[in-house]
MDTraj code that builds the backbone (N, CA, C; nanometers):
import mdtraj as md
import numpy as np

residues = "UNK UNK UNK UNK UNK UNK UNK UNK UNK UNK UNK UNK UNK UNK UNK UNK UNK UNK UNK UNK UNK UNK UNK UNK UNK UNK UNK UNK UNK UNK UNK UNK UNK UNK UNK UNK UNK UNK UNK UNK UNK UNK UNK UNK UNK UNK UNK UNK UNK UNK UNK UNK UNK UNK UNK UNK UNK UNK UNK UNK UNK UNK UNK UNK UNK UNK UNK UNK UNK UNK UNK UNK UNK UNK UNK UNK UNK UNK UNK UNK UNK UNK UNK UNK UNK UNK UNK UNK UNK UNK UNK UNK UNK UNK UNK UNK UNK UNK UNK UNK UNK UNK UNK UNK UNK UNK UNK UNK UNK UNK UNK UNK UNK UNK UNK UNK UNK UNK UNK UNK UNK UNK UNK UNK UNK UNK UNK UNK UNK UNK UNK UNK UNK UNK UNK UNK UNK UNK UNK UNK UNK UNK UNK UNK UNK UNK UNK UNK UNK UNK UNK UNK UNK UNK UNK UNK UNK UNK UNK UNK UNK UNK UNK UNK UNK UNK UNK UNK UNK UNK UNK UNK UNK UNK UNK UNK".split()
xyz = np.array([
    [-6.7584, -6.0164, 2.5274],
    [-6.8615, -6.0409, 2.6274],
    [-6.9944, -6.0706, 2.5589],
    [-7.0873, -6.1921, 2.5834],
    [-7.1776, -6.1990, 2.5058],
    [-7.2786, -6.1587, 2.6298],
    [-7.4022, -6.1512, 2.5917],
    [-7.5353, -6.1234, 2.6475],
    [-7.6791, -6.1870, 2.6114],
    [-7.7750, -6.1992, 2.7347],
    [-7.8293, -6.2675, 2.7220],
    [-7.9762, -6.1287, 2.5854],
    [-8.0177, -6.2119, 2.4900],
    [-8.0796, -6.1303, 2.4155],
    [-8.2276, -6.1542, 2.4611],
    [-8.3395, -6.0557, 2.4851],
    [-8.4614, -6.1041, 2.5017],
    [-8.4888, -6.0310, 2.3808],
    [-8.6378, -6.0429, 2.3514],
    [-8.7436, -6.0056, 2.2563],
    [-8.8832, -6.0037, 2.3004],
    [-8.9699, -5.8686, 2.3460],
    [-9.0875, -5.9202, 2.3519],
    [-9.2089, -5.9623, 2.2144],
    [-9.2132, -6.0463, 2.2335],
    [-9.2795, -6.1060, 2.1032],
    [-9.3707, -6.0485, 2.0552],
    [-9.4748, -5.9485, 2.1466],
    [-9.5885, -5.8656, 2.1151],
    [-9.5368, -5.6968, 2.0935],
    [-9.4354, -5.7030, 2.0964],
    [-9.3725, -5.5645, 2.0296],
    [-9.2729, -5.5665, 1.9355],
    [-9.2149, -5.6910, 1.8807],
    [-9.1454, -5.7372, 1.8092],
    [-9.2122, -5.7991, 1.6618],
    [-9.1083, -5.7278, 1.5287],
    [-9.1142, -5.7547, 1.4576],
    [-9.0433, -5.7976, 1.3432],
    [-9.0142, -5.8827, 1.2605],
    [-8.9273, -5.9280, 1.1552],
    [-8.9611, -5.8616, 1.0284],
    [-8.8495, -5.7903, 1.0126],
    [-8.9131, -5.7273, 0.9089],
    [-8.7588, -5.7983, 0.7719],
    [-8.7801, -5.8907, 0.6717],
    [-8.7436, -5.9435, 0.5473],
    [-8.7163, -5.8680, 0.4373],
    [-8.5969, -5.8032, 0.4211],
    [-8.6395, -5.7112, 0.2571],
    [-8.5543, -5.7464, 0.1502],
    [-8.6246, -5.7213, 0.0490],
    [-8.5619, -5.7680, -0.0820],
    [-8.4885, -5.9237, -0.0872],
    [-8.5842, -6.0189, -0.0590],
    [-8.5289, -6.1351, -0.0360],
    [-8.6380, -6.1610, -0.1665],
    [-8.5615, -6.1310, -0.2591],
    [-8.6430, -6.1573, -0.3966],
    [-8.5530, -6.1922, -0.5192],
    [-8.5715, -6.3359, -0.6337],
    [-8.4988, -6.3863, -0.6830],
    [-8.3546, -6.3098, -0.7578],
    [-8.3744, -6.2378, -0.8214],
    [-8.3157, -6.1688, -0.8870],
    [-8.1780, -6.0714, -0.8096],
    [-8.2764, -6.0126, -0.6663],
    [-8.1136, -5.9665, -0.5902],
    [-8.0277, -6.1035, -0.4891],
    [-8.1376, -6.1622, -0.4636],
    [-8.0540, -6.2609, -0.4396],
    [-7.9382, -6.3213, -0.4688],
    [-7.9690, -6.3412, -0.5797],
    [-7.8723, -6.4355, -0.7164],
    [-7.7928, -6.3394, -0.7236],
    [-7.8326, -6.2344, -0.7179],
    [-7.6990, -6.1042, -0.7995],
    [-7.5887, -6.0260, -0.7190],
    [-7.6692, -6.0327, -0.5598],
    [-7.5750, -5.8962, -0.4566],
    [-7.6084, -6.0213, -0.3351],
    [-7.6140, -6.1409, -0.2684],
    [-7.5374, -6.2120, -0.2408],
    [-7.4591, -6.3023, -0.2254],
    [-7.3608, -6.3031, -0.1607],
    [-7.1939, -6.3673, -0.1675],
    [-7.2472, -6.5457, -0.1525],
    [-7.3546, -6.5758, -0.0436],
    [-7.3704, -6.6979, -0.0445],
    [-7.5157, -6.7097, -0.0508],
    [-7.5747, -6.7415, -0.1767],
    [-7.7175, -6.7176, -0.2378],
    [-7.7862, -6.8164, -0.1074],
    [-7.7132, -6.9726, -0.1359],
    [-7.8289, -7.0486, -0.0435],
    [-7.8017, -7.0038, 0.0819],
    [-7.6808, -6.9979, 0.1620],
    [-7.6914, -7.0085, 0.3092],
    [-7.7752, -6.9059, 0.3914],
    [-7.7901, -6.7565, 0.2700],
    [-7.8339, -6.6435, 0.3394],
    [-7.9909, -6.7360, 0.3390],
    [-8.0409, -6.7939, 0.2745],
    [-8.1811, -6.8042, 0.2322],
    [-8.2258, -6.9274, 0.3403],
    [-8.0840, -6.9691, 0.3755],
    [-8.1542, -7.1225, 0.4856],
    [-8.1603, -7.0177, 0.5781],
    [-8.0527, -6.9179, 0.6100],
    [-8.0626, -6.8927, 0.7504],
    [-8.1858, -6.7575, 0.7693],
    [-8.2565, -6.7166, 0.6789],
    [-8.3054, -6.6570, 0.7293],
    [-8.4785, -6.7147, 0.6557],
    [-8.4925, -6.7976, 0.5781],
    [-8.6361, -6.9284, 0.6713],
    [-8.6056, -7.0092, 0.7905],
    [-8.5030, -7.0170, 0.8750],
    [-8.4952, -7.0608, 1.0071],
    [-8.5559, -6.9617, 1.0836],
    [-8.5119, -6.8262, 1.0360],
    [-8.5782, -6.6941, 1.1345],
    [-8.6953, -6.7006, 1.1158],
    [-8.7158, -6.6897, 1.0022],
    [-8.8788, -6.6849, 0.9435],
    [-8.9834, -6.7781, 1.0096],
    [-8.9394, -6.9320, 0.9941],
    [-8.9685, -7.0005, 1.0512],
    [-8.9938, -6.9841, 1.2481],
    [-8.8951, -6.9681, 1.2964],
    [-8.8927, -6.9175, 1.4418],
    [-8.9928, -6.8149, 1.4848],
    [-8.9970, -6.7378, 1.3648],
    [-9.0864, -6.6191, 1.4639],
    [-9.2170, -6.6576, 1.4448],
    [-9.2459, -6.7465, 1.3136],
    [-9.3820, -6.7362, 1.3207],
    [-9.4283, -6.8603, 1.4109],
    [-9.3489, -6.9466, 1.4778],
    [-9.3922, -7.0206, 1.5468],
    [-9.4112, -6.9792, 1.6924],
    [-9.3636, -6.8869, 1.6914],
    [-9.3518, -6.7838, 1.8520],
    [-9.4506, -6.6612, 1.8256],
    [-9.4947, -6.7037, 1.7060],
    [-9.5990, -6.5623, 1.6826],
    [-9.5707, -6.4626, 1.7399],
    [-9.4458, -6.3846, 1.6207],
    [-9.3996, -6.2871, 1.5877],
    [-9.4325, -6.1751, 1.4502],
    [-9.4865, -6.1124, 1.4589],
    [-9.5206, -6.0321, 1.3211],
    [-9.4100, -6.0474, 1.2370],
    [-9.4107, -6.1155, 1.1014],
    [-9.3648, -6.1325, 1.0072],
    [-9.4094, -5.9999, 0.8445],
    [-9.2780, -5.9369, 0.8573],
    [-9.3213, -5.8421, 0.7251],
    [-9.2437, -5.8177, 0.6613],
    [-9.2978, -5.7936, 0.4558],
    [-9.1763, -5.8590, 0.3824],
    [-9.1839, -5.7083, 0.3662],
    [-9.0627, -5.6562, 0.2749],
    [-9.0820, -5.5225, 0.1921],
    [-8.9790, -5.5904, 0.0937],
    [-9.0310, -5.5542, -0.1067],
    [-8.9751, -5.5683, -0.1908],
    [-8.9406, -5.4735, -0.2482],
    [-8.8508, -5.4941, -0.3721],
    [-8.8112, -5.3986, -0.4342],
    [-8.8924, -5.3760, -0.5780],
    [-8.9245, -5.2649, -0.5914],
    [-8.9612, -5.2283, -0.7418],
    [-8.9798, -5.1727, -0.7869],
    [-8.8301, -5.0561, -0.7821],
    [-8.7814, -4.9122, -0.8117],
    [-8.6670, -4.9493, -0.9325],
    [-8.6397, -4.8958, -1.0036],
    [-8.5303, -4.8859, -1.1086],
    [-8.5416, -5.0227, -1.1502],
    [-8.4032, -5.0686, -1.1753],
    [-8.3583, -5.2057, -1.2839],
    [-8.5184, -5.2777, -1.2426],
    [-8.5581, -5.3117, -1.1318],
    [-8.6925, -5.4157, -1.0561],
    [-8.8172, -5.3233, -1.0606],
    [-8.8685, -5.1881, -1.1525],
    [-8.9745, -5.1789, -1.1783],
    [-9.0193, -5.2528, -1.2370],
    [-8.9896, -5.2936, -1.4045],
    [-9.0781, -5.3778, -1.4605],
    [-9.0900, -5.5443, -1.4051],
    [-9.2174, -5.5646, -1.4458],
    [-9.2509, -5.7017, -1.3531],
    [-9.1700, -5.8149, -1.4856],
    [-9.1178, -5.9079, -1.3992],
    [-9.0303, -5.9935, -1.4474],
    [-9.0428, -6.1205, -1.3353],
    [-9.0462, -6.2452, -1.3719],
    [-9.0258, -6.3546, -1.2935],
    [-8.9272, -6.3631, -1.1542],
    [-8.8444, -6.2883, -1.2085],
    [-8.7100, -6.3037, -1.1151],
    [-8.7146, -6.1675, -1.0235],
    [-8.8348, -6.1111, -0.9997],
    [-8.8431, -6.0073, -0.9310],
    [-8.9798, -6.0376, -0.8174],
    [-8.9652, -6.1754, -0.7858],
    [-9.0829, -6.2139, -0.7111],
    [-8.9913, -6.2943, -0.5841],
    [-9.0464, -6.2783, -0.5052],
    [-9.0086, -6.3364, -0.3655],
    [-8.9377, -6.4871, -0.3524],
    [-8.8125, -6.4878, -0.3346],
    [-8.7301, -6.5716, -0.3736],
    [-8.8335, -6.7486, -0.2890],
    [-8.8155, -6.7972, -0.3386],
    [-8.9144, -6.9351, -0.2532],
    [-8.9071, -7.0398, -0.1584],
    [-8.7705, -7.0096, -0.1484],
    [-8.7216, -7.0281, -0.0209],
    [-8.7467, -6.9522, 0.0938],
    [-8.8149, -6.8423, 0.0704],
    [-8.8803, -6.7587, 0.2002],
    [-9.0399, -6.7402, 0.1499],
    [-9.0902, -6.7835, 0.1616],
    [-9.2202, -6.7488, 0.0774],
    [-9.3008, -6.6940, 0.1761],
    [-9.3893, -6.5945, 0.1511],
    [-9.4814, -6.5207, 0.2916],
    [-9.6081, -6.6107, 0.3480],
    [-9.6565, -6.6430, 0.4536],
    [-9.7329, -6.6885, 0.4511],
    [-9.8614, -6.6279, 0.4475],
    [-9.9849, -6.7132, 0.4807],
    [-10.0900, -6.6434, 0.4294],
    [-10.1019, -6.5117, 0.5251],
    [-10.1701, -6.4098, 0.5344],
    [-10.1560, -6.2840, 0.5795],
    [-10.0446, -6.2111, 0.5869],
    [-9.9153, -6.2450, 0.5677],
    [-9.8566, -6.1492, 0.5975],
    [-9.8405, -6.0523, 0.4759],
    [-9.8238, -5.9352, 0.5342],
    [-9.8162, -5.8018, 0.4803],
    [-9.6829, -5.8036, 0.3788],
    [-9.6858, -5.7709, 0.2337],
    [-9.6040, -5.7053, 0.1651],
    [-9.5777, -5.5654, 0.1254],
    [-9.5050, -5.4895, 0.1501],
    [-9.4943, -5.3846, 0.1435],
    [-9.3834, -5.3739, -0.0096],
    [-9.4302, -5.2945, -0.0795],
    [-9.3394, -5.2298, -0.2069],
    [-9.2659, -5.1011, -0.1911],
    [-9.1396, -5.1633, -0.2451],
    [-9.0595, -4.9862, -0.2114],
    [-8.9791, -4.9360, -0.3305],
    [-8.9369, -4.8355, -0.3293],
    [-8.8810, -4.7779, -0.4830],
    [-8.7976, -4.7374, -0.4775],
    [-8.7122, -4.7114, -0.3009],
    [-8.5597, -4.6719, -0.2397],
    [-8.5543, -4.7669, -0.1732],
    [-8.3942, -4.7771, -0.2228],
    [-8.3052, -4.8262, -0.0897],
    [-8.3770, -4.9199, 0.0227],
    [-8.4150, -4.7931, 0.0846],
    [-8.4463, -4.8315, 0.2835],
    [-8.5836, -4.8583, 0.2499],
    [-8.6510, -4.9463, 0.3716],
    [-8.7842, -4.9875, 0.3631],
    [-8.8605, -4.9014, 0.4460],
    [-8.8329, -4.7693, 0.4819],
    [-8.9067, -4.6651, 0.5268],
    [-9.0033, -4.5573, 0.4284],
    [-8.8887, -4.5593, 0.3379],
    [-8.9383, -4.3598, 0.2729],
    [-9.0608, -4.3770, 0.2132],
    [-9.0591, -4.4599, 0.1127],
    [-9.1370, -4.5086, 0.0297],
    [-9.2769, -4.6398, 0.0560],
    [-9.2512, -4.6354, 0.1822],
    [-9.3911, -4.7573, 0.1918],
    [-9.4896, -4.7025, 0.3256],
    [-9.5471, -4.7500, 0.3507],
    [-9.6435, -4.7147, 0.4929],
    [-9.5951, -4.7759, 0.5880],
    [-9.4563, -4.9063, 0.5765],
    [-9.4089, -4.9529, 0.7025],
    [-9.4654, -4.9313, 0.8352],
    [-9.3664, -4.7668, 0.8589],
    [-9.3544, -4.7054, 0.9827],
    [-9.4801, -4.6807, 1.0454],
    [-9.5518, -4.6559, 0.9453],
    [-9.7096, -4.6411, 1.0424],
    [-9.7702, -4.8043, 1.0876],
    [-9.8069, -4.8761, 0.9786],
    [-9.8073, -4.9905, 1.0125],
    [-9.7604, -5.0802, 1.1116],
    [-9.6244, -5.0229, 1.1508],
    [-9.5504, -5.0966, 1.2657],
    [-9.5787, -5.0138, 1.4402],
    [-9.6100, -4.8499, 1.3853],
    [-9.6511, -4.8082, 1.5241],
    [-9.8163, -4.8375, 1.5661],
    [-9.9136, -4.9047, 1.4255],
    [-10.0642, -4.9471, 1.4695],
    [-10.0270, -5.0566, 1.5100],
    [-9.9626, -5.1417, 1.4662],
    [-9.9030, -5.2622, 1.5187],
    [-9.8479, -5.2620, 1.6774],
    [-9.7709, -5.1820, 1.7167],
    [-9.7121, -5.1571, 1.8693],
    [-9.5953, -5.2243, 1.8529],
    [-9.5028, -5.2088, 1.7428],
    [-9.4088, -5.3157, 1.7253],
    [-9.3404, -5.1436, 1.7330],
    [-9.2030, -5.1803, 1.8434],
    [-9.0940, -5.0991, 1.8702],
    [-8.9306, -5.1670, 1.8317],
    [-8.9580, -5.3027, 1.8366],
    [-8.8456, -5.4145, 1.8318],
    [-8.8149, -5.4360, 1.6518],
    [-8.7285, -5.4173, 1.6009],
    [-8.7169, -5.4596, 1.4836],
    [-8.6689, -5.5733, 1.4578],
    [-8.6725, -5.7038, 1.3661],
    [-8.5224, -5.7663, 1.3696],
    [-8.5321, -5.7978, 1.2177],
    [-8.4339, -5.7516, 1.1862],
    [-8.4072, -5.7131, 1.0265],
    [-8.3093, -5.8292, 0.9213],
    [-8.3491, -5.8358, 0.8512],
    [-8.2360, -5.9217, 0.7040],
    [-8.3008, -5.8785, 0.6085],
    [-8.1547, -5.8638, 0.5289],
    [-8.2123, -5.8649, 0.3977],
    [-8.0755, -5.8526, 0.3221],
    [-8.1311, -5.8923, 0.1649],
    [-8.0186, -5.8281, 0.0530],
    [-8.0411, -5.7304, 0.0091],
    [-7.9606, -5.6465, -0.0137],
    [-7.7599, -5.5911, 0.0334],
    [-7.7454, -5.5676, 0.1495],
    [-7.6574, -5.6099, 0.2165],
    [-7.6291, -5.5583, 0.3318],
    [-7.5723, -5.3976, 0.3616],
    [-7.5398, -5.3561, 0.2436],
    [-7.4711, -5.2185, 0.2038],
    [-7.5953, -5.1124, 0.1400],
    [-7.7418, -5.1995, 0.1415],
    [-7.8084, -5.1300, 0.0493],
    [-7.9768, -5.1451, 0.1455],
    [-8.0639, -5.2172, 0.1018],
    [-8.1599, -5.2230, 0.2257],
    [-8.1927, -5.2088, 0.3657],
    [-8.0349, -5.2948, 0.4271],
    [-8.0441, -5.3135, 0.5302],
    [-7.9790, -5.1756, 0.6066],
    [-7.8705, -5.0863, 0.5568],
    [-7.7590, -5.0711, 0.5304],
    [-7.8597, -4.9220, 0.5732],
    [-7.9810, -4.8840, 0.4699],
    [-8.0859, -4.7389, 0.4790],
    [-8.1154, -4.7557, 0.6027],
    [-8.2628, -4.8603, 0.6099],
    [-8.3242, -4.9634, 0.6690],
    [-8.2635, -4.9025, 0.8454],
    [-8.1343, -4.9594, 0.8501],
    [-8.0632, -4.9751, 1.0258],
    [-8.0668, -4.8090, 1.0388],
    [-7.9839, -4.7343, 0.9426],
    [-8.0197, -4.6123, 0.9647],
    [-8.1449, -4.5101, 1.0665],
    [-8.2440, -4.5627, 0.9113],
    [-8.3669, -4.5296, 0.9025],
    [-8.4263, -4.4933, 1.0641],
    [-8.4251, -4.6050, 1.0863],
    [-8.4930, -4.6908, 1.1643],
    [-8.4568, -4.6652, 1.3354],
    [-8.3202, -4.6236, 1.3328],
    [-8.2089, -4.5827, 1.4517],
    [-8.2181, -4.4242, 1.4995],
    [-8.2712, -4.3864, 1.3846],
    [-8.2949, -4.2271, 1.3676],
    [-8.4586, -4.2015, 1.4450],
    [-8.5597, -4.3212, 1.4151],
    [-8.7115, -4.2987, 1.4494],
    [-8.7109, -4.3381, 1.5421],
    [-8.5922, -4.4272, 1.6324],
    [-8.6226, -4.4682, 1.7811],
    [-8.6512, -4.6226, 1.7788],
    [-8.6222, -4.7011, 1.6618],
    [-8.6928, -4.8587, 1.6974],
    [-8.5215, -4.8690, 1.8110],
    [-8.5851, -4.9954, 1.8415],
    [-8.4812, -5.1215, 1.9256],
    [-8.4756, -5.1941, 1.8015],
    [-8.3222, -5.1799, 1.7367],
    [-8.3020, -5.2923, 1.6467],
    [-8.2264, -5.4024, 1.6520],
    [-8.2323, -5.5066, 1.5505],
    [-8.2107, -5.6301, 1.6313],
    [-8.1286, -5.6756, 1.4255],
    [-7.9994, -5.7176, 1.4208],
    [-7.9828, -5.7422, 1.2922],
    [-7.9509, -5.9045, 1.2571],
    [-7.9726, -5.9212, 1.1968],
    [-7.9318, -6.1106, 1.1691],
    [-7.8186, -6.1571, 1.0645],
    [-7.7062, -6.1290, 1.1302],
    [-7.5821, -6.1344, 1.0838],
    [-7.5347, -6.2295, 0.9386],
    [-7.6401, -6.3290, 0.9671],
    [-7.6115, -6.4512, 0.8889],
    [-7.7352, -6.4755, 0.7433],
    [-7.8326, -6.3553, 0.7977],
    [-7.9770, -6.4160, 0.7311],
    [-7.9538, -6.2305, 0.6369],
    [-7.7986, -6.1695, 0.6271],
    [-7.8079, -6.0439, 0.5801],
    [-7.7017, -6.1005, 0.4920],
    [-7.6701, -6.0279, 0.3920],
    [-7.5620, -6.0614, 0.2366],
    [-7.5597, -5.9564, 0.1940],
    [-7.4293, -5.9246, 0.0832],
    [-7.3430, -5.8707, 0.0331],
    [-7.2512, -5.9129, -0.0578],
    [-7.2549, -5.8769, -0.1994],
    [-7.1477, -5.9345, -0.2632],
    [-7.0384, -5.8853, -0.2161],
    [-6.9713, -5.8113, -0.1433],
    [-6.9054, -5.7548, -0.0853],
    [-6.8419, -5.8130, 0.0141],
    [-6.7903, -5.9567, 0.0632],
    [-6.7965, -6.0046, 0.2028],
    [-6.7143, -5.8917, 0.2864],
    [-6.6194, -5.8070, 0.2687],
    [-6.5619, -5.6986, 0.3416],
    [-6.6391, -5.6331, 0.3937],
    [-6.7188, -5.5598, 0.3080],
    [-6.8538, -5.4346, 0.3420],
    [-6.9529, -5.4837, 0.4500],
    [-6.9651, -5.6432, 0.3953],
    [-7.0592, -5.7142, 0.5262],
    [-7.0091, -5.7253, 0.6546],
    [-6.8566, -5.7370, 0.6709],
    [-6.7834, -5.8037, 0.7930],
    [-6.7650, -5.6790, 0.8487],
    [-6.7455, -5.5356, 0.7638],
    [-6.7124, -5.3917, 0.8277],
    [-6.8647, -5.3764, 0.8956],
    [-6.9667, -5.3901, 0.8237],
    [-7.0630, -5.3164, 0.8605],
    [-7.1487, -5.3679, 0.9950],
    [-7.1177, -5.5523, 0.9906],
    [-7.1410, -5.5676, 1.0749],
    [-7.1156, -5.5889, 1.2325],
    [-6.9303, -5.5764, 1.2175],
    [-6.8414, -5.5221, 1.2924],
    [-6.8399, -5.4243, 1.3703],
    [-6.8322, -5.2940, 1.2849],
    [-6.7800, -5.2007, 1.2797],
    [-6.8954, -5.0595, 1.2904],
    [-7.0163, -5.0893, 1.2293],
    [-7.1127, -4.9235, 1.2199],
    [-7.2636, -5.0138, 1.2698],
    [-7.2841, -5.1332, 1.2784],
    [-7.4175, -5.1822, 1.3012],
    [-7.4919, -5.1762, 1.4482],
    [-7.3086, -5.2005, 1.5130],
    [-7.3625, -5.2487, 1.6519],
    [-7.3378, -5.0947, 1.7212],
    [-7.2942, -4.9890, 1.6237],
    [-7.3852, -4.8562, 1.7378],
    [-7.4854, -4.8100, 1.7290],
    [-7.5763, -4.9141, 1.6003],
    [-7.7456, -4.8754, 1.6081],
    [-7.7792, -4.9886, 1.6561],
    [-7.7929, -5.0742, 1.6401],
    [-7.8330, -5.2187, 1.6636],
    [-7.7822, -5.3463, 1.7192],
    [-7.8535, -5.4353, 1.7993],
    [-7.7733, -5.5812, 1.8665],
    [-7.7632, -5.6319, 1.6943],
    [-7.6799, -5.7032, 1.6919],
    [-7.5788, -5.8226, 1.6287],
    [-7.6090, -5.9489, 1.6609],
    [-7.7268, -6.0386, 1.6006],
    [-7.6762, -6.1766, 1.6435],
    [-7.7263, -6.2838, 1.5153],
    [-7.6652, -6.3836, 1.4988],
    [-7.7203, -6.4939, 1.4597],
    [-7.8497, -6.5447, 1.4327],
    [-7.9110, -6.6460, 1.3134],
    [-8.0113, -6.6961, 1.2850],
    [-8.0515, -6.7771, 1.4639],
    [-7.9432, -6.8381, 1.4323],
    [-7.9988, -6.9681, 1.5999],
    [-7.9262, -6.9025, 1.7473],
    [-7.9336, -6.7648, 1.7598],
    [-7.9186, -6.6477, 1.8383],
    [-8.0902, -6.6144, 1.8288],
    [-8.1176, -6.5292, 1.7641],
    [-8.2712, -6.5065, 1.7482],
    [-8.3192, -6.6163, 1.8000],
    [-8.3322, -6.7359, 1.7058],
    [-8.4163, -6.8627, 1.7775],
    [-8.4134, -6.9122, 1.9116],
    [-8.2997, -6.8903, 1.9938],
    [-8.2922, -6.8900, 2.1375],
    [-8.3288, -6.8205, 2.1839],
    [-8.3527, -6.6541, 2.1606],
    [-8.3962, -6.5297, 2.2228],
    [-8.5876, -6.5646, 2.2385],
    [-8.6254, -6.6070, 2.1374],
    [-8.7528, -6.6504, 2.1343],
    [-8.7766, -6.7488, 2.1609],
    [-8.7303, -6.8544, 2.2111],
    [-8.7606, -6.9987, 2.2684],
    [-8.7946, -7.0875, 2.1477],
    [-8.7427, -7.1019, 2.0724],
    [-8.7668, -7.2137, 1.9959],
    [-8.6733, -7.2517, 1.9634],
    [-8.5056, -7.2586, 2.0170],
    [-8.3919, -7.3396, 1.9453],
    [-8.4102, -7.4687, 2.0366],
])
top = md.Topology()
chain = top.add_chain()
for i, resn in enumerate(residues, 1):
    res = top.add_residue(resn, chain, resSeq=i)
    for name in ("N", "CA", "C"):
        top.add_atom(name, md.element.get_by_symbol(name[0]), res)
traj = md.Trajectory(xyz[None], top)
């Protein structure tokens, strides 16, 4: 049974994590497609003016600064938006996110990122536990793992969170 998805755009937010060269290339299964489909999102929300926010990684192996630990460029942030740095996993423990998103009035999440077993994976948790409405992007999330991705997004995502598509989102917000 499918459903019709809304989003209010002024409580809604995209939140991007670890879409940075190095995990890219390394933990997902399809480096470019995750990266078209989620600058289509990227793209979409900010044309529907949607709060756009990245969180990176740069805890363990991605403390030291290295080229390949910078925001992959196929998603590149635009001017203002907020980067947040994190040093776990999930894009909660470790950054000011959560406050940021309740001065914001953003209750709506809609989430991607690489690992799907690892960012996103805390992240849906996290996030399911504090009360957001989450929203996951099936196609714009990766895993070297394609099993772990197809279980998780099968199987444990959709009892925290809706499930849909890059050009799912873009219809929910009026721009497909």
């Amino acid at each position: 049974m499918t459903h019709q998805v809304t989003l209010d755009r002024d409580r809604t937010a995209v939140v991007i994590m670890d879409y940075q060269d190095r995990i890219v290339n390394s933990y997902a299964s399809d480096p470019q497609g995750v990266i078209r489909s989620a600058a289509q999102v990227l793209q979409g929300a900010r044309q529907a003016g949607i709060l756009v926010i990245y969180v990176v990684h740069r805890g363990g192996d991605f403390q030291e600064y290295s080229p390949d630990v910078e925001i992959h460029a196929g998603v590149p942030p635009a001017p203002g938006e907020k980067i947040f740095t994190k040093t776990r996993a999930g894009s909660f423990s470790t950054t000011g996110l959560e406050a940021a998103l309740r001065v914001a009035g953003r209750d709506s999440l809609v989430l991607m990122g690489v690992a799907t077993s690892g960012c996103v994976l805390s992240t849906v948790m996290w996030g399911s536990d504090v009360g957001y409405n989450l929203f996951v992007v099936s196609d714009a999330c990766s895993d070297l793992d394609e099993e772990v991705h197809r279980v998780l997004m099968e199987k444990l995502y959709p009892r925290q969170a809706t499930i849909l598509t890059a050009q799912k989102f873009l219809k929910a917000v009026g721009v497909a």
